[in-house]
C-alpha positions in Angstrom: 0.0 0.0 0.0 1.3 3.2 -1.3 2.4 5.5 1.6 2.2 9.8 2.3 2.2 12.7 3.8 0.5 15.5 4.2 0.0 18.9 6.6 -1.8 18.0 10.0 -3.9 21.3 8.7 -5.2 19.2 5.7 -7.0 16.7 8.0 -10.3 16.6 9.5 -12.1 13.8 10.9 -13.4 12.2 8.3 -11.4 13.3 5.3 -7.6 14.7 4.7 -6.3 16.5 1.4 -3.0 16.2 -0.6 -1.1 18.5 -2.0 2.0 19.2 -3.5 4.4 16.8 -5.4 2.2 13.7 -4.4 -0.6 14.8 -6.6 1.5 14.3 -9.6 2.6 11.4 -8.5 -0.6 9.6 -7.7 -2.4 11.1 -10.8 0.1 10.4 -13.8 2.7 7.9 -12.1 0.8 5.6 -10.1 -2.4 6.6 -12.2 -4.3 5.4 -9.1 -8.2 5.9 -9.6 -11.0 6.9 -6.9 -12.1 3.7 -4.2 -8.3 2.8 -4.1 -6.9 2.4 -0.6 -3.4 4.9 0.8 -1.9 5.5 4.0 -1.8 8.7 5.1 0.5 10.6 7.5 0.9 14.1 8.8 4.8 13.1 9.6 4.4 14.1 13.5 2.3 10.8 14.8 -1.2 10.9 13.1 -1.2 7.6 10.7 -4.5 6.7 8.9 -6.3 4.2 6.6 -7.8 6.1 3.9 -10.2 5.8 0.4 -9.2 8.3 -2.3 -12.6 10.1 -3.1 -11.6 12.4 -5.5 -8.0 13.0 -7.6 -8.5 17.0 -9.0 -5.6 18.6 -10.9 -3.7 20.5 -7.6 -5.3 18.2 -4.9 -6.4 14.5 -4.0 -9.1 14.3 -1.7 -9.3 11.2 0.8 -12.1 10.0 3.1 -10.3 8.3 6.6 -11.4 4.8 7.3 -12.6 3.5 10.3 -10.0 0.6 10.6 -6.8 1.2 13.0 -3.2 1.5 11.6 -0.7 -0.3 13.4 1.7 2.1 15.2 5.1 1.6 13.7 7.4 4.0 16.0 9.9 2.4 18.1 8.4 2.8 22.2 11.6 5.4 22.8 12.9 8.3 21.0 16.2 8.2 19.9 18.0 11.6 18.7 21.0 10.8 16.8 23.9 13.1 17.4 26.1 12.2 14.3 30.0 13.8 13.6 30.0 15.0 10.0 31.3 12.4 7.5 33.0 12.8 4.7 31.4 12.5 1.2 27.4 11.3 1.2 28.1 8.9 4.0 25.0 11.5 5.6 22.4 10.7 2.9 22.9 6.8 3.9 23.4 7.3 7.6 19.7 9.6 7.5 18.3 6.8 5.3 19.0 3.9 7.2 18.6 5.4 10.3 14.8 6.6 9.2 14.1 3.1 8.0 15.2 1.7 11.7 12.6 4.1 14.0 15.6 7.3 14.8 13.3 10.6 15.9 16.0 13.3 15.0 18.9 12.9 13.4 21.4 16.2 14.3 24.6 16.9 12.3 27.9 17.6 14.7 31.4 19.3 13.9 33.6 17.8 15.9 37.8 17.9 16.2 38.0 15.4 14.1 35.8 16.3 11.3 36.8 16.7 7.7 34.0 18.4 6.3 32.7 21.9 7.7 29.9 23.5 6.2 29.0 26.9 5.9 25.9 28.5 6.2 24.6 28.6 2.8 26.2 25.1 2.2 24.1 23.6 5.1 20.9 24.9 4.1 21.0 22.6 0.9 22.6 20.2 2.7 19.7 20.2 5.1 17.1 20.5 2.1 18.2 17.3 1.0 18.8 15.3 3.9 15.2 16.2 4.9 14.1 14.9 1.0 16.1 12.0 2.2 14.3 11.3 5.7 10.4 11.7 4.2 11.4 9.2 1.4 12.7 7.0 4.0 9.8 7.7 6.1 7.5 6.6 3.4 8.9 3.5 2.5 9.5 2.2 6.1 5.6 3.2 7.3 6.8 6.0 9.7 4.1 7.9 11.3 6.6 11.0 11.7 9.1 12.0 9.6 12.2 12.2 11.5 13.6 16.1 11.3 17.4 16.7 10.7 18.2 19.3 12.8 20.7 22.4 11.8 24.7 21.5 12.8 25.3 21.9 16.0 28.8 22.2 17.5 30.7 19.4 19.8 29.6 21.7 23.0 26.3 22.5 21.9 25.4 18.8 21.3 26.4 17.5 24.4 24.3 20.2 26.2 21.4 19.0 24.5 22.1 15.4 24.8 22.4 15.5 28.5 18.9 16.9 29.0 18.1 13.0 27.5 16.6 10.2 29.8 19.8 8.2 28.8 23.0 9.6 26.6 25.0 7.1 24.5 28.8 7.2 23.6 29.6 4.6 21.8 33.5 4.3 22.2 35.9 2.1 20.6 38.3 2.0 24.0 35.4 2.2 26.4 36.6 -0.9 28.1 39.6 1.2 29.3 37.8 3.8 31.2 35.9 3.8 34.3 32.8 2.4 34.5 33.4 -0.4 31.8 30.7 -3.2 31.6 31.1 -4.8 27.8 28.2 -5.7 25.7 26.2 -6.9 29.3 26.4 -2.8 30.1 25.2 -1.6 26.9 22.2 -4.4 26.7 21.6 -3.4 30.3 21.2 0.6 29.3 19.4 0.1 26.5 17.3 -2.6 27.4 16.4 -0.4 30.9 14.8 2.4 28.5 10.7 2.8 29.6 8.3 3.3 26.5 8.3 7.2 26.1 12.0 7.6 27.4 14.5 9.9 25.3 17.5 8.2 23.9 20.6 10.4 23.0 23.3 8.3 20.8 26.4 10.5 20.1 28.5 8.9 17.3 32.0 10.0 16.4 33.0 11.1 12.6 35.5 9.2 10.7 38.5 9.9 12.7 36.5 9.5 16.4 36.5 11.6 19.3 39.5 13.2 20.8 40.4 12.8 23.5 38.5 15.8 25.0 35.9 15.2 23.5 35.3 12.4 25.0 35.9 13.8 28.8 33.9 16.5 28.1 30.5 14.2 26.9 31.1 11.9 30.3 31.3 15.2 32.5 27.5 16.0 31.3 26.9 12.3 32.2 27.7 10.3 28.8 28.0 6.4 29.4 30.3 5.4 27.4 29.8 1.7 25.6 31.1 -0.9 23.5 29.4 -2.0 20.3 31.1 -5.6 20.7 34.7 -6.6 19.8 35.0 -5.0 16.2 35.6 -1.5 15.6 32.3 0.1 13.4 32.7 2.5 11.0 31.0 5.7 11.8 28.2 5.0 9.2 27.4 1.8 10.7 27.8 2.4 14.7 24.5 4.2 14.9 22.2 1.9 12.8 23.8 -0.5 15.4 22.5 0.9 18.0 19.1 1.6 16.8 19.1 -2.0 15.8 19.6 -2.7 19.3 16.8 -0.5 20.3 14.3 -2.2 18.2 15.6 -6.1 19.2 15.5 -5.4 22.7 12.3 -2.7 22.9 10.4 -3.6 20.5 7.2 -5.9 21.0 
């Protein structure tokens, strides 16, 4: 069943309207015809069942159906807190993360960072990774469409993050520091998370944290974990954890 989105003003309670790019699409790509079934999403929670009444040349109008739609959002939210990679590494990290149940997915400079974007940059940067998370969204059944949030530096990251119910360093020589558990600690953390908890997961870019950085991230009450005995690469440590999220949360 063919999945979208429109504005939570474009629902009422017994009908919703699309606009936009999706009209196109459902008119003269899809060529779907009046009496065929959608989902439809306003991307912040409301999922419904619907009947395409009408398909006009600017909108589609849709009656809601009584029947309930299964809730397909992980029982926590998890903000990612990703280091800038290099090349389009983002536009898979956003995708696969979006597929697997992330909330927010926030771009960080850190030390080790190749790539640094400036203002204008970022803005089609951002453009695009949001195009990125609603595709995502729609293929995986979201009800939301995760936001990527504007870059954010090291400091102003870890502020946010440690507001969080729990906040996640994944850290290739965790074992080393104080406070070491293995993979029974980060099962234990993660698998402690209530339904309607908030999850920060701070992931290093290609080079990892400094040294600093990851002092400064345990002061505002980071636990840092292992992933398991392999070192990740920084596109794959956070579908990892949300991985983990969904095995061990998940109903």
């Amino acid at each position: 069943m063919y999945h979208f989105f429109t504005e939570t003003e474009f629902f009422t309670e017994s009908e919703a309207v699309i606009t936009g790019p999706d009209v196109n699409h459902i008119k003269n790509v899809l060529r779907m015809k009046p009496g065929e079934q959608i989902l439809l999403s306003d991307g912040k929670g409301t999922n419904c069942l619907c009947e395409i009444a009408e398909i006009e040349s600017s909108r589609v109008l849709a009656r809601i159906l009584p029947e309930p739609v299964e809730d397909t959002e992980l029982p926590v939210e998890v903000t990612l807190y990703q280091g800038l990679p290099k090349g389009d590494k983002m536009e898979f990290i956003i995708q696969k993360c979006v597929e697997l149940g992330v909330s927010r997915i926030v771009p960080v400079e850190m030390a080790r960072s190749v790539v640094k974007l400036d203002k204008k940059k970022e803005e089609a940067k951002r453009k695009r990774w949001q195009g990125i998370s609603e595709s995502a969204a729609k293929q995986s059944k979201r009800m939301i469409v995760p936001e990527i949030g504007p870059v954010l530096s090291y400091k102003e990251a870890v502020a946010e993050a440690a507001s969080m119910d729990l906040f996640l360093l994944p850290y290739e020589d965790s074992e080393s520091l104080s406070g070491a558990g293995g993979m029974e600690l980060t099962r234990s953390l993660i698998g402690g998370l209530e339904p309607g908890k908030k999850c920060a997961v701070l992931i290093g870019p290609e080079g990892g944290f400094s040294d600093g950085e990851v002092e400064a991230a345990r002061n505002a009450g980071a636990r840092t974990v292992t992933l398991g005995k392999r070192i990740l690469r920084t596109e794959t440590a956070g579908l990892f954890v949300l991985s983990a999220v969904g095995l061990l949360l998940e109903d």
